[in-house]
N, C-alpha and C positions, 0 to 999 in steps of 0.2 A: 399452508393456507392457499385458496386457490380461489379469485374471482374472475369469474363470468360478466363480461360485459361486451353485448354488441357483438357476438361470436368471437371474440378477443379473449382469452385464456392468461392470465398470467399468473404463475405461480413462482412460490419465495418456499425456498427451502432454506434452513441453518446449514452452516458451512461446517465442516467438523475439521481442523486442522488438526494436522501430524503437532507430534515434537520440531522435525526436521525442517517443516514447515515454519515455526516459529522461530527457530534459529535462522535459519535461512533469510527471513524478512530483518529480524534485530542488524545482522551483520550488513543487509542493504542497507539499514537505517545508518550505521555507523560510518558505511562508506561515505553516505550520501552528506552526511554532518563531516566530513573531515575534508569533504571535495568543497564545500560551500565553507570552511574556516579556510583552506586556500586560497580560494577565490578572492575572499575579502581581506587577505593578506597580502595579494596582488594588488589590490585597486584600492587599499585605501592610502596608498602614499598620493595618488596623483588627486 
């Protein structure tokens, strides 16, 4: 899809992600959730 406004051009295309790609993201998500269960493992004694 592509609109013209005001000599301004901006266009959206779909993203087509790999496999690899979506592993890739899952395993950051699980980092990201086990570094943030640390954290609050650290801070909630005080």
């Amino acid at each position: 899809m592509t609109l013209n406004i005001l000599f301004l051009t901006v266009t959206i295309k779909k993203r087509h992600v790999s496999a690899e790609d979506v592993v890739r993201e899952q395993m950051a998500k699980e980092i990201i959730e086990q570094n943030r269960d640390r954290q609050f493992s650290i801070y909630r004694p005080f």
